[in-house]
N, CA, C and O of each residue as an XYZ file, in Angstrom:
680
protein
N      -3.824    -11.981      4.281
C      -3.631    -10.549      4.279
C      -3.030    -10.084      2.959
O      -2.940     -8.857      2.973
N      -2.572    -10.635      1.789
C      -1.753    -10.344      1.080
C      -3.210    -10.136     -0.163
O      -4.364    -10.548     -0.283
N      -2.123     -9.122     -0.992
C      -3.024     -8.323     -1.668
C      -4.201     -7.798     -1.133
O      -5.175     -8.133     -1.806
N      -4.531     -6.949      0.036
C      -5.178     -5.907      0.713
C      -4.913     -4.568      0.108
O      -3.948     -3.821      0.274
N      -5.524     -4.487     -0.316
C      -5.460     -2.569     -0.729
C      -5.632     -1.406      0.457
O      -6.553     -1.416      1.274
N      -4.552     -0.377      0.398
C      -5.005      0.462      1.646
C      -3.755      1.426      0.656
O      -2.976      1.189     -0.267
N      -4.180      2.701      1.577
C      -3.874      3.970      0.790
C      -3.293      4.463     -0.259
O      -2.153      4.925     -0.207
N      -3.996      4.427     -1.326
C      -4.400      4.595     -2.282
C      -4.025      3.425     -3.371
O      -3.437      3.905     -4.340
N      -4.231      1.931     -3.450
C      -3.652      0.828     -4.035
C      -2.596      0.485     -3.517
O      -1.917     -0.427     -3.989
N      -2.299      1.086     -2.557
C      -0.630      0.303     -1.799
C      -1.303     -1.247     -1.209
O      -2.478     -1.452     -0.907
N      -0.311     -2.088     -1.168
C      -0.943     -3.484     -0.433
C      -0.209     -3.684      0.421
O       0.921     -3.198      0.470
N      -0.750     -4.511      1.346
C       0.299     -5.002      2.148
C       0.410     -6.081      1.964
O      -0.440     -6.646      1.276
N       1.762     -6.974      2.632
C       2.145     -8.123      2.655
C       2.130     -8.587      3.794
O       2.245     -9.812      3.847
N       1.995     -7.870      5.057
C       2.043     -8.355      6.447
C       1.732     -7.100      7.239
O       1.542     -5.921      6.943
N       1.757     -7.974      8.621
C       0.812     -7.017      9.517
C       1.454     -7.787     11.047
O       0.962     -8.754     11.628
N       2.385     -7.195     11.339
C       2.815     -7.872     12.852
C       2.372     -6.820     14.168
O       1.976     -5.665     14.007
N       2.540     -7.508     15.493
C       2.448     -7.239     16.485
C       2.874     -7.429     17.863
O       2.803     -8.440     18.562
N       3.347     -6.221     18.134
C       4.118     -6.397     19.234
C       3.930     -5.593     20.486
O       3.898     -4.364     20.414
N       3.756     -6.452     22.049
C       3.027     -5.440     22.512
C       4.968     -5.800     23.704
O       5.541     -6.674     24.354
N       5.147     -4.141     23.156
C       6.214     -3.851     24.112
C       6.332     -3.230     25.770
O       5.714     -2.191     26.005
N       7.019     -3.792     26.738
C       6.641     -2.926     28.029
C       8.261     -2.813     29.019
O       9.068     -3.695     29.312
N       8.249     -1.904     29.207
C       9.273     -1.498     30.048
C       9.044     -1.622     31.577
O       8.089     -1.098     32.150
N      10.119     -2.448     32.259
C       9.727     -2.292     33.490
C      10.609     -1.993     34.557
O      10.494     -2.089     35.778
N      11.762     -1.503     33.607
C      12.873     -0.338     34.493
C      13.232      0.367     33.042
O      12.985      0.093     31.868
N      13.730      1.101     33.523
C      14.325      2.532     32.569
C      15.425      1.839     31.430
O      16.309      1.018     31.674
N      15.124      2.350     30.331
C      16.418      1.620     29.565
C      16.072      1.456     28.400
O      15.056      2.006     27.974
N      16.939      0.561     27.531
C      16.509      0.254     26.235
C      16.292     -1.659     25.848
O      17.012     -2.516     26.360
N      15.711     -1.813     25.345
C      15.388     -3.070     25.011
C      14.603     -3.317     23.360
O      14.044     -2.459     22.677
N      14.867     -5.242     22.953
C      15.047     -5.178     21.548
C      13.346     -6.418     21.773
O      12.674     -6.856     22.706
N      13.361     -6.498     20.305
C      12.392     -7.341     20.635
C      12.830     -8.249     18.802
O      13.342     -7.588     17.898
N      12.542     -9.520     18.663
C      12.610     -9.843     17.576
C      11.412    -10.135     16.784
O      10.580    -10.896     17.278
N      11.102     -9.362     14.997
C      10.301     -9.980     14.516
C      10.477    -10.569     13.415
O      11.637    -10.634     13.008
N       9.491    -11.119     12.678
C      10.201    -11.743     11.199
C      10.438    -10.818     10.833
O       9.934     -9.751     11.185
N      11.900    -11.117      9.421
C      12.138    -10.328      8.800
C      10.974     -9.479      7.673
O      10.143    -10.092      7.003
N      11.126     -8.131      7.661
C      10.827     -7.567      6.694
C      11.854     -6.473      6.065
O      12.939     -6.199      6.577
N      11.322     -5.874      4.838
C      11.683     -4.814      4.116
C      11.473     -3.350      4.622
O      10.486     -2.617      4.690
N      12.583     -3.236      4.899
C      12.858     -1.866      5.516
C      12.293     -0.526      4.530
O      11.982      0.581      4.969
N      12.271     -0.802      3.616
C      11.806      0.357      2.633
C      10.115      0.134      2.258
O       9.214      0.905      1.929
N      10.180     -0.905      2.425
C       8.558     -0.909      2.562
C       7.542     -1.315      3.804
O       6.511     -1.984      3.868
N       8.348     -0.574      4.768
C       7.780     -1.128      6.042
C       8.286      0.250      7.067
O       9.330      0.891      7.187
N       6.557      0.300      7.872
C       6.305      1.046      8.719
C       5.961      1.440     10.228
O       6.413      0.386     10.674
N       5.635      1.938     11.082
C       5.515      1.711     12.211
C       4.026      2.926     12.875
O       3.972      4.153     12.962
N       3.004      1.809     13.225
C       2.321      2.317     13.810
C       1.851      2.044     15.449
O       1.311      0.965     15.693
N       2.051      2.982     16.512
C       2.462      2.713     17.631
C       1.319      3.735     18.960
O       1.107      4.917     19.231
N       0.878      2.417     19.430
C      -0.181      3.067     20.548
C      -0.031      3.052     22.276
O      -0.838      2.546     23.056
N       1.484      3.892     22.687
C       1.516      3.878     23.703
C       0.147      3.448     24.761
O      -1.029      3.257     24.451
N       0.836      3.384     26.142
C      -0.452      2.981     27.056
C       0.611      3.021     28.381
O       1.801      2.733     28.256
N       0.053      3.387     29.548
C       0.468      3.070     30.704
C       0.523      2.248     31.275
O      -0.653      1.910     31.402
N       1.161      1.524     31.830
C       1.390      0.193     32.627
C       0.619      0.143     34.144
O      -0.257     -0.601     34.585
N       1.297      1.192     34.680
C       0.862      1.564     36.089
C       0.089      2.803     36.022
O       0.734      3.692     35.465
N      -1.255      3.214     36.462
C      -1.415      4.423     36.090
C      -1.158      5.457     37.327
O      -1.810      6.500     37.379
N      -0.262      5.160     38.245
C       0.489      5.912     38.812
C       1.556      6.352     38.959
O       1.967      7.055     39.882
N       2.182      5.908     37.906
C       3.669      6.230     36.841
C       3.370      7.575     35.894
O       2.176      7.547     35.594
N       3.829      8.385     35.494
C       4.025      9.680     34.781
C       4.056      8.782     33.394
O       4.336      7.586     33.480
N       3.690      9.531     31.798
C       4.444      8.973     31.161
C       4.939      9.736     30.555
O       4.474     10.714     29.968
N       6.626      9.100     30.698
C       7.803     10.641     29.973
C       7.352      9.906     28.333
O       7.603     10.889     27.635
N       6.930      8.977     27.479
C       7.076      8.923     26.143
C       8.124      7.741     25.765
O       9.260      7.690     26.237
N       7.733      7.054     25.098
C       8.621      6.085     24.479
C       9.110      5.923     22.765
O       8.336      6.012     21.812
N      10.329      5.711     22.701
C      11.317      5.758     21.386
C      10.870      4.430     21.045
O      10.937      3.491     21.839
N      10.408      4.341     19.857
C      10.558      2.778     18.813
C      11.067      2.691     17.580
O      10.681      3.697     16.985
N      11.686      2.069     16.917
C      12.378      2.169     16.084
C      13.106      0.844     15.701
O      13.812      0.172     16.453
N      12.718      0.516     14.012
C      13.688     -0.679     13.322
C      14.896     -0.439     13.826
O      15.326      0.706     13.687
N      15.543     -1.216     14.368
C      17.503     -0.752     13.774
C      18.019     -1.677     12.950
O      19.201     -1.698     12.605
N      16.775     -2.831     12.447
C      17.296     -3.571     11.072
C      16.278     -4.013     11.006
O      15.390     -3.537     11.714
N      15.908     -5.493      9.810
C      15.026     -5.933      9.468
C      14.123     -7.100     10.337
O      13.280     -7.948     10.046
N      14.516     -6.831     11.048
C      14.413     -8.349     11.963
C      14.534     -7.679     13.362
O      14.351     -8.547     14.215
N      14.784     -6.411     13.944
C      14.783     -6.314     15.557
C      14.427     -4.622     15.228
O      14.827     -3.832     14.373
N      13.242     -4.509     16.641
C      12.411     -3.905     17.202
C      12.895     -3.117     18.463
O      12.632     -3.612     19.559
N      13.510     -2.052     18.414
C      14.119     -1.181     19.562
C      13.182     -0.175     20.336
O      12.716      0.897     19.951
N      13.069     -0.699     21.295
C      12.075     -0.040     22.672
C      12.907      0.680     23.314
O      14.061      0.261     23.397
N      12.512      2.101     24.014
C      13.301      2.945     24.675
C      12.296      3.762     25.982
O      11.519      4.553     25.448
N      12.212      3.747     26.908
C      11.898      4.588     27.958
C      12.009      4.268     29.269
O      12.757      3.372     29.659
N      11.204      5.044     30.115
C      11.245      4.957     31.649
C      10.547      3.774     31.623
O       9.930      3.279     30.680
N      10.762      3.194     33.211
C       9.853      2.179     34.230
C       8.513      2.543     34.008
O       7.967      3.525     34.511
N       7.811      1.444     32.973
C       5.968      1.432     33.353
C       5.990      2.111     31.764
O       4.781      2.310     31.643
N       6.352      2.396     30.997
C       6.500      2.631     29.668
C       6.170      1.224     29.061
O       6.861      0.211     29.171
N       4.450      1.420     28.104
C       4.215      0.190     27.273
C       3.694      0.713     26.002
O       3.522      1.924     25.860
N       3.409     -0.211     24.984
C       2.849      0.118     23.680
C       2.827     -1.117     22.887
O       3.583     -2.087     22.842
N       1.444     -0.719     22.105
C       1.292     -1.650     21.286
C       1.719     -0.822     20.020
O       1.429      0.291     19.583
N       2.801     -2.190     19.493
C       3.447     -1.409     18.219
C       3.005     -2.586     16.855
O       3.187     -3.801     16.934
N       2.539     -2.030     15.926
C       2.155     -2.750     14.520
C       3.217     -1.970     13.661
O       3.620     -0.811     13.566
N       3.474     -3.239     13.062
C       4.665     -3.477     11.969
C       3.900     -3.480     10.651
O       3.188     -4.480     10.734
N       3.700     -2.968      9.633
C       3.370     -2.830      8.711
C       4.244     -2.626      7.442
O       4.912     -1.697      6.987
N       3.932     -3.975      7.047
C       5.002     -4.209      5.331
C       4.368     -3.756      4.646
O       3.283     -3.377      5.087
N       4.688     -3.524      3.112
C       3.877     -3.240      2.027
C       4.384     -4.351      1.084
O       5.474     -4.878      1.310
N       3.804     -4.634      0.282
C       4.059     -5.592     -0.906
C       4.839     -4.552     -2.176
O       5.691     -5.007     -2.940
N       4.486     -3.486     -2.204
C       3.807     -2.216     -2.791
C       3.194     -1.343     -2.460
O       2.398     -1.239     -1.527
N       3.741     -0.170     -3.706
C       3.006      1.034     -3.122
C       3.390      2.103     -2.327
O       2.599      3.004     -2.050
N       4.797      2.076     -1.849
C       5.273      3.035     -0.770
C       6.641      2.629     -0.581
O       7.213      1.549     -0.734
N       7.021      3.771     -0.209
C       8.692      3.442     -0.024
C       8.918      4.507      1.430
O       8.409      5.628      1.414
N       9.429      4.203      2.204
C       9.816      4.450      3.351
C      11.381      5.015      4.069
O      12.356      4.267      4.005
N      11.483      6.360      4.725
C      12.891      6.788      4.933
C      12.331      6.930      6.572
O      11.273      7.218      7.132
N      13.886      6.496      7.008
C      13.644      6.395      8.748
C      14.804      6.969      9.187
O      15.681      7.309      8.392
N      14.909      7.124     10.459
C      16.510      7.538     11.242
C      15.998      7.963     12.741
O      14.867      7.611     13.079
N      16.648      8.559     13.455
C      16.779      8.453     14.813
C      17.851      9.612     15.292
O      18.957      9.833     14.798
N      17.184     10.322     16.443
C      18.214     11.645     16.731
C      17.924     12.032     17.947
O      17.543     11.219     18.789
N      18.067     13.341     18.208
C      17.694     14.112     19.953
C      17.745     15.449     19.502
O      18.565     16.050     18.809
N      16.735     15.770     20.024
C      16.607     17.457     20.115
C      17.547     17.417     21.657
O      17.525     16.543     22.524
N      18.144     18.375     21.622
C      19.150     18.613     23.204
C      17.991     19.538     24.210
O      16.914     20.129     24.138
N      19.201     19.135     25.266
C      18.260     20.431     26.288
C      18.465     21.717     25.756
O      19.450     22.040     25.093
N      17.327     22.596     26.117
C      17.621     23.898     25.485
C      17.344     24.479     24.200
O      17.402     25.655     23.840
N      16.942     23.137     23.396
C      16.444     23.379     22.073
C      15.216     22.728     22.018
O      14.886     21.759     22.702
N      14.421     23.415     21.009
C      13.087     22.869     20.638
C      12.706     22.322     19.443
O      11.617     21.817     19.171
N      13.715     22.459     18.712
C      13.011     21.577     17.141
C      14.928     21.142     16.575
O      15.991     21.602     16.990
N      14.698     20.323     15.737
C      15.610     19.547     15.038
C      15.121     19.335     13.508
O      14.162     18.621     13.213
N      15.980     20.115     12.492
C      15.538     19.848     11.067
C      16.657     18.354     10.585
O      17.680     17.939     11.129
N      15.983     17.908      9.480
C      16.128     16.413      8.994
C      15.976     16.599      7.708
O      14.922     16.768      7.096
N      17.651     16.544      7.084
C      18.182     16.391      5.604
C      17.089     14.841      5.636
O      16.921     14.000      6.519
N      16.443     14.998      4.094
C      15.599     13.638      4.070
C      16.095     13.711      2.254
O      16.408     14.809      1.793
N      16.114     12.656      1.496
C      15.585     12.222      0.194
C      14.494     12.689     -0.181
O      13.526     12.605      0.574
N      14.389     13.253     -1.352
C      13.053     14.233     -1.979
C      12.429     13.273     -2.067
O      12.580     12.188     -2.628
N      11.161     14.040     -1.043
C       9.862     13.166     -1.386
C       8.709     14.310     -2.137
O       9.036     15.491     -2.252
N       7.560     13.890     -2.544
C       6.627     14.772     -2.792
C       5.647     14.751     -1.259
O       5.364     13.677     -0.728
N       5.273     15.870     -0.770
C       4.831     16.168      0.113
C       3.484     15.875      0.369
O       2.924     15.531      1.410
N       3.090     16.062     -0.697
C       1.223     15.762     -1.105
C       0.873     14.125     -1.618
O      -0.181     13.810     -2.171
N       1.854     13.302     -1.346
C       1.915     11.850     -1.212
C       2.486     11.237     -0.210
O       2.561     10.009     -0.257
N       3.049     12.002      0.993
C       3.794     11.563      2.246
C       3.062     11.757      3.853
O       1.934     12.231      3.986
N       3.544     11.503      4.505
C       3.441     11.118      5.555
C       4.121     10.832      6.604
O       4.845      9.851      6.437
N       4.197     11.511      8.072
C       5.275     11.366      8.836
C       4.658     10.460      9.940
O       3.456     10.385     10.194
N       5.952      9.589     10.735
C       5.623      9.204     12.040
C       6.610      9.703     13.066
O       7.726     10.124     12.761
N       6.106      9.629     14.397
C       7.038      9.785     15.140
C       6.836      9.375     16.302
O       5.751      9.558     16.855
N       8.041      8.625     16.996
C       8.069      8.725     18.454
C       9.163      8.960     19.367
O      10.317      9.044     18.947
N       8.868      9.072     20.611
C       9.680     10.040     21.182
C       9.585      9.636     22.886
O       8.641      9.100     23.465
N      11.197     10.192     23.583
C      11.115     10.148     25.066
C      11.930     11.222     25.782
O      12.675     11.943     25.119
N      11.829     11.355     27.029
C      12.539     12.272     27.892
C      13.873     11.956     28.002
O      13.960     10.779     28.349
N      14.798     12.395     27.884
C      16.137     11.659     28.959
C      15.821     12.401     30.084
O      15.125     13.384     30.337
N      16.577     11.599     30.713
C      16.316     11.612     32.529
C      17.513     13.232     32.576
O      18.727     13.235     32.372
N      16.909     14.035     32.801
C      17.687     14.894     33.948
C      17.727     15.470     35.382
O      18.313     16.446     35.850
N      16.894     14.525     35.934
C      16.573     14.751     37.198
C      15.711     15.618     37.751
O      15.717     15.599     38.982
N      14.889     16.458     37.183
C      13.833     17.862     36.667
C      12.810     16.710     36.548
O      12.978     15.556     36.155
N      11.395     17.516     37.120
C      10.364     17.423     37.200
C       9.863     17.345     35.047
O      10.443     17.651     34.005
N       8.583     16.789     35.407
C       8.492     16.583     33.746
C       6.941     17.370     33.708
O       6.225     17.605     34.682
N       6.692     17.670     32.372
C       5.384     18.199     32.091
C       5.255     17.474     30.272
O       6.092     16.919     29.560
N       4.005     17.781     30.092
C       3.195     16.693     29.267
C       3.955     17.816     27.767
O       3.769     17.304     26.663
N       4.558     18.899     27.757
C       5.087     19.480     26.933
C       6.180     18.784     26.194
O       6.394     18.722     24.983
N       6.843     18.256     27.245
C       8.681     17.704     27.016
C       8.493     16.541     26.376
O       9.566     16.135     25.930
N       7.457     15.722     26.103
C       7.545     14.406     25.757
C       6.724     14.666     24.537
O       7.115     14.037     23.554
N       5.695     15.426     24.352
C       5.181     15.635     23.695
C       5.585     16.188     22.126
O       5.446     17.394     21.921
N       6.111     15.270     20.960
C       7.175     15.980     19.855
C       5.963     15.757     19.132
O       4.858     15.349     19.490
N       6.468     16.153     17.933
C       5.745     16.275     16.552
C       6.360     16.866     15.447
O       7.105     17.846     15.473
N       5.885     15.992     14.135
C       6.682     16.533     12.986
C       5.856     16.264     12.138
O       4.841     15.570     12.065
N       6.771     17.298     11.117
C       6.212     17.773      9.369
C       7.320     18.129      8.374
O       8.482     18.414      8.666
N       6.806     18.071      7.216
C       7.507     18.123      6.149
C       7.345     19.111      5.797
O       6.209     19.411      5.429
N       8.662     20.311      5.734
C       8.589     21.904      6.443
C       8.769     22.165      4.079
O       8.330     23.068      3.368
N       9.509     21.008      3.742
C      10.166     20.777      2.051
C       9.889     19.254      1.824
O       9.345     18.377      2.495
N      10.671     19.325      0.226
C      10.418     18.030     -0.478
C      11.708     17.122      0.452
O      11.733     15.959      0.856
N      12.622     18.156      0.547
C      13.895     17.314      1.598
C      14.008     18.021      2.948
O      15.214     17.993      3.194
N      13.618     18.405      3.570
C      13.188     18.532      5.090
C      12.284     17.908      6.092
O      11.077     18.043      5.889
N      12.565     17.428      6.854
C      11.954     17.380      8.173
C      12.078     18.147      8.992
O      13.208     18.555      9.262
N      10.798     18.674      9.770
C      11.066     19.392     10.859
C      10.735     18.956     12.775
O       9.899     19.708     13.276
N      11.257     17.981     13.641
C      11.105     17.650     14.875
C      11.030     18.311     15.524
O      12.078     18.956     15.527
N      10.016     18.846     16.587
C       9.545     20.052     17.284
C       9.142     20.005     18.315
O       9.041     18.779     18.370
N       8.741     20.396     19.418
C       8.051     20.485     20.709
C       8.444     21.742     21.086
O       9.265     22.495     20.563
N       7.635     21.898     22.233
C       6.807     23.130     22.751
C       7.800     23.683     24.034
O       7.875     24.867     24.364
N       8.741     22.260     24.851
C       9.281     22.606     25.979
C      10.700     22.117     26.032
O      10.879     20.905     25.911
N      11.841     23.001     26.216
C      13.395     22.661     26.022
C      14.404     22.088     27.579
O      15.619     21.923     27.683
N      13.397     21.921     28.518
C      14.072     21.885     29.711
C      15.098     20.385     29.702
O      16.119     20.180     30.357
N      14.426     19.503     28.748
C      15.387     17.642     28.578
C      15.273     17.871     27.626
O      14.394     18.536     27.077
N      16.403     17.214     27.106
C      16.506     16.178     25.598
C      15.325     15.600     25.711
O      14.705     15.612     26.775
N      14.790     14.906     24.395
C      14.093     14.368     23.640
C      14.725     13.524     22.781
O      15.103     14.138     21.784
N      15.030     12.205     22.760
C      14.932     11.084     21.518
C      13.833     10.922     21.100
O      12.719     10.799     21.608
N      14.333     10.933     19.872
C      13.052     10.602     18.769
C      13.311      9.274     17.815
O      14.337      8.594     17.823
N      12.466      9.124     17.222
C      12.393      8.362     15.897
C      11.455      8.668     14.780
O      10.320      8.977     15.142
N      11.623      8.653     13.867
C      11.594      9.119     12.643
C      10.604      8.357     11.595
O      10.212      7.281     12.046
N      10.301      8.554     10.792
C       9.690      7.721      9.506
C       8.907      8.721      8.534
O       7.877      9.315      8.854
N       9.555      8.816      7.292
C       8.430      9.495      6.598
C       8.313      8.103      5.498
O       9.181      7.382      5.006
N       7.172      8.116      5.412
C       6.523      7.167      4.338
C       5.811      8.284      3.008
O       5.269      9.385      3.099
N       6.062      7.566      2.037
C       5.305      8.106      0.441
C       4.766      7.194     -0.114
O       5.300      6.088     -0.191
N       3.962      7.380     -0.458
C       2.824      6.642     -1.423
C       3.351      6.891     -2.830
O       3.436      8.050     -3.237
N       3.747      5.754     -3.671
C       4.579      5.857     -4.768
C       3.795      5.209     -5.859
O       4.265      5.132     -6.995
């Protein structure tokens, strides 16, 4: 895999995989080889376990170089790819909550150029005992500036954890 070219001459150095699944409510870690946090990304393809389970949305997120943090309800799965770069990109991450009652969350970030970046995100319900709709889990973000993020959704009735990543092509 090494020296692969992908967006726009960036390479990678690795390519991991991890297929994460929840099977009560909570948080859980997973270990992979180490990589470089600044040049390493997260691309992530939820899936249902049970398809008679709801899905409130699941949080993923580095919390270092070497462990893989899973977050949601019972029956919450995903296939998550780890993506290093050799080169080519440099990477800013973090982790937060829009509260109940609110709908978007802005994110002091390091100037990036906008027209070379790229956001990820994922995201879950906290439990408040309230019925759920495909709104509340449903986040999304953009780069509102060169140092802004903007975390958003449509419905304020739960919190929302998120996770973060803007990547630049350097």
């Amino acid at each position: 895999m090494a020296g692969f070219d992908l967006l726009g001459g960036a390479q990678i150095k690795s390519i991991q995989r991890v297929n994460v699944q929840i099977t009560s409510s909570g948080s859980y870690t997973a270990s992979i080889t180490a990589v470089d946090l600044g040049k390493t990304f997260l691309v992530i393809h939820p899936y249902l376990k049970v398809a008679s389970e709801g899905y409130y949305g699941i949080r993923v997120y580095l919390s270092n170089s070497t462990t893989l943090v899973y977050e949601g309800f019972s029956y919450q799965s995903a296939y998550v790819y780890i993506l290093e770069f050799a080169s080519g990109i440099s990477v800013q991450r973090g982790t937060g909550q829009i509260p109940a009652g609110a709908t978007s969350a802005n994110i002091a970030i390091a100037a990036v150029d906008p027209t070379k970046s790229f956001v990820t995100l994922s995201g879950k319900l906290v439990y408040a005992g309230s019925s759920y709709y495909g709104s509340q889990y449903m986040g999304y973000a953009y780069l509102t500036s060169s140092t802004n993020l903007l975390i958003s959704r449509s419905d304020s009735t739960n919190a929302y954890d998120f996770a973060w990543e803007v990547v630049t092509l350097v």
